[in-house]
N, C-alpha and C positions, 0 to 999 in steps of 0.2 A: 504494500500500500504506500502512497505516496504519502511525503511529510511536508509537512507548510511554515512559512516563513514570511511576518514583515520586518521590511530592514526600517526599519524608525528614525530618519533622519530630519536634520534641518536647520539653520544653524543656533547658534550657543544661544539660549536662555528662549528658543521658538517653543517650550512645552514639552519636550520629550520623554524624559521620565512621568510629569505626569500625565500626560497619555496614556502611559505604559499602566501606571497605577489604576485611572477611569474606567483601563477597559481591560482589567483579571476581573475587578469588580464586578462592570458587567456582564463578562462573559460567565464568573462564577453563580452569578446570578442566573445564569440559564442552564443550567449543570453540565458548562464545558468547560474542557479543562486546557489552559494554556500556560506557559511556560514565560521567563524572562532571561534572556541572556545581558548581561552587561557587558557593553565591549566599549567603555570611555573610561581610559586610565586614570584619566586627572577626576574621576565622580568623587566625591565625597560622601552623600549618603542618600539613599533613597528607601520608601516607606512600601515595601514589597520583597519577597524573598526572592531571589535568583539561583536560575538553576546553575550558573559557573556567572564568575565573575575575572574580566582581564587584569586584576589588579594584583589577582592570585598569581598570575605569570612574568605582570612585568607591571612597573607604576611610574607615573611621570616624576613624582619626585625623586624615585631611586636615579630616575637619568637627567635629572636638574643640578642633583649634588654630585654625580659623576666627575672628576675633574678631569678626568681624560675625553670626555665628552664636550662639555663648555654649553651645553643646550638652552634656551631659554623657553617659556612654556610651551610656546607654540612647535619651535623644532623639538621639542621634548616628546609630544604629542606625536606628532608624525614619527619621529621615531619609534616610541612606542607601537603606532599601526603597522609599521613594517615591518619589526621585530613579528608580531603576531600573523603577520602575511606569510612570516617566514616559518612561523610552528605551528600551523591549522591542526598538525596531530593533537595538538593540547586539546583543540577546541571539539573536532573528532572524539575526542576520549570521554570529555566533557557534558557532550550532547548523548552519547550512548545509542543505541539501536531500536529504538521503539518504535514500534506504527504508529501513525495516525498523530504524531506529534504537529504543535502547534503551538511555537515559537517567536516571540520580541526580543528582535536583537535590536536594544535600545545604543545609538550610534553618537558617537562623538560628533560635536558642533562645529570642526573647522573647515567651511566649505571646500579648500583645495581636495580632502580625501572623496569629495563629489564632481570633480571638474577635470581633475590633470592627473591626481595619482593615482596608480592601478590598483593601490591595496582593497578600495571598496569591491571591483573587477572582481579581482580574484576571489575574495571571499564566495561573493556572488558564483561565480563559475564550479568553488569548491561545495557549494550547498548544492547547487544543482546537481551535481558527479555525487552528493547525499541522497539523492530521491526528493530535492527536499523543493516544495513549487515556491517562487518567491515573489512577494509583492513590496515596492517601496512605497512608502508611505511618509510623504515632504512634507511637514510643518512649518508654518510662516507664523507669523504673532500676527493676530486681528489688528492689533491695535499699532502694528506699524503701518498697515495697508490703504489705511485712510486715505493718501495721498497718492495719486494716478502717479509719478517717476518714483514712489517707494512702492509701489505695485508691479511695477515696469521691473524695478531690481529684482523683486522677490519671483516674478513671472520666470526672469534668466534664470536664477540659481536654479528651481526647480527642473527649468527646461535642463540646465545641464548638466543636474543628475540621472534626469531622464536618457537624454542619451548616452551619459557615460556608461549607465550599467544595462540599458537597453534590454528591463526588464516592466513588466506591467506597472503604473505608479497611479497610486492615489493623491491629490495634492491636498493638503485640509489649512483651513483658519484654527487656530487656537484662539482660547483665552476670552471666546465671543462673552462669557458672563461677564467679562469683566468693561466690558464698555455698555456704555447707556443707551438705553432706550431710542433716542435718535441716531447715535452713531451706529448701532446695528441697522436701522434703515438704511444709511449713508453705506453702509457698506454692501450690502445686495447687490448694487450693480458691477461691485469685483469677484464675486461669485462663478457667476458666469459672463465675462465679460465683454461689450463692444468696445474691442481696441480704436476702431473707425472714430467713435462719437467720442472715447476718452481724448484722442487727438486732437479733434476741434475742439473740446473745450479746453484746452492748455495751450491750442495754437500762438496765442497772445502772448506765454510766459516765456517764450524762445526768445534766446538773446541773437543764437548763432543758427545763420542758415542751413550749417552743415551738421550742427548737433539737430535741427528738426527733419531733417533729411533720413541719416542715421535712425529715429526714434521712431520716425515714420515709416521706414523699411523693415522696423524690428516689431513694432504695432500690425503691420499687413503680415507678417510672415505667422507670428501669433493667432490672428483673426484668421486668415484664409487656412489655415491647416486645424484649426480648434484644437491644438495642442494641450494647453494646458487652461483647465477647469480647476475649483474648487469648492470643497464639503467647508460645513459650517462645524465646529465642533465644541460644543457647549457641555461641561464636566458636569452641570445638574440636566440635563437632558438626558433622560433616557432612551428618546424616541430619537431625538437626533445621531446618540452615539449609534442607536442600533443600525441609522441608517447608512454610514460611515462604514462599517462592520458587514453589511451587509455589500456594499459594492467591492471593498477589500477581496471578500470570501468569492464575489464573484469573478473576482480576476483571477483567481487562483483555482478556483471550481473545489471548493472545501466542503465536502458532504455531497460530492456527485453521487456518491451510491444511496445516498439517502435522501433521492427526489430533491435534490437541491434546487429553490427556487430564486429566480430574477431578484434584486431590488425592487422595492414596494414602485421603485417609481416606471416599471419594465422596461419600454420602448426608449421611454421619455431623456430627456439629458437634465443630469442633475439643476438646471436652472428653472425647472419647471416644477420645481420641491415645494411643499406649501410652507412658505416661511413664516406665516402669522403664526403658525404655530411650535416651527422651530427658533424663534427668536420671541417667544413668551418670556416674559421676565420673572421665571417660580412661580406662576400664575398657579398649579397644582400644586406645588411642593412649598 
């Protein structure tokens, strides 16, 4: 039987652990069982047990105070990811042989290990040679989205972990409870979004012909291919987590033998989600 995998990334403080945390929660709440990997050396602590943890095989500070090394956080870090690129038998031995496994491997925040370096790659290519089906799942902070050129950035990074590891990805908002009531409005339309119409409305804030040129060429490439979408994801929603969970599971086809069904929304593309009720503020709770 095959075994499943989301890779949890996105960069430093976008919500990833607790993600991780939201949704054992809710998955234990549906009597499924899922697993946590930690694979970010420099973590400090998180409020869930993990089935192995990379700190146990190598940690940044051991390679900060290194003096043969000289590293400072961030090359400490990547070091660290390559060191672990290089021992996957650790993580082999770690994960064990079980069917029907279903696993978070909660990722370190330094976008490079999503754009240039191979070590995300390979992991990726070593789980697959596992049996194991993988889906990325990129986290942005809602609340830095606000603004169409911090949308724009967050669009790239996502796009180019998408094609670095050129495996199924989910894109999700974090952190939606924590903005109000109007800025959850305001943010629907980056959801699913018209890069065309975001265009015209920033046309005016161009300083340089060649930077709107440039933004406009990477606005149409976005637009005409409908690359990259995004889930709302609200930690007291329960109805939104499941919906989140539910497109996940379908990239991966998690419970094909058990009449696995479509997303609530089937045909539809997630901008057609009824938001008045995913953007409820505890109105139940």
């Amino acid at each position: 039987m095959p075994r499943y995998a989301q890779l949890v990334m996105g960069p430093a403080g976008s919500g990833k652990s607790t993600y991780c945390s939201t949704m054992i929660q809710h998955v234990e709440a549906s009597n499924r069982s899922v697993q946590v990997v930690n694979l970010d050396p420099a973590a400090e602590h998180f409020d869930y047990p993990v089935m192995a943890d990379i700190r146990e095989l190598i940690q940044v500070d051991d390679v900060m105070e290194d003096p043969s090394l000289r590293f400072g956080p961030n090359g400490g870090l990547v070091f660290c990811m390559e060191y672990f690129a290089n021992n996957l038998d650790w993580l082999e031995e770690s994960l064990g042989h079980v069917e029907d496994d279903y696993i978070l491997f909660d990722c370190p925040g330094q976008i490079e290990l999503y754009t240039h370096l191979p070590v995300m790659r390979q992991l990726v290519e070593q789980l697959q040679q596992w049996e194991f089906r993988v889906c990325g799942v990129f986290l942005v902070d809602s609340q830095f989205m606000v603004e169409s050129f911090k949308f724009i950035s967050g669009v790239m990074a996502a796009l180019s972990a998408m094609v670095s590891l050129e495996i199924p990805q989910v894109n999700i908002m974090t952190k939606m409870d924590l903005l109000s009531p109007k800025a959850k409005k305001e943010i629907e339309k980056y959801l699913d979004p018209d890069m065309y119409s975001m265009m015209e409305d920033n046309s005016d804030t161009f300083k340089s012909k060649k930077f709107k040129k440039l933004t406009k060429a990477i606005c149409e490439l976005i637009d005409d291919y409908s690359m990259v979408r995004f889930l709302p994801f609200d930690r007291t929603d329960e109805e939104g987590i499941n919906i989140v969970l539910q497109h996940i599971d379908f990239s991966i086809q998690y419970g094909e033998d058990l009449e696995f069904k479509e997303p609530k929304e089937g045909d539809e593309e997630p901008a057609n989600l009824n938001y008045d009720e995913i953007f409820q503020d505890g109105k139940d709770g």
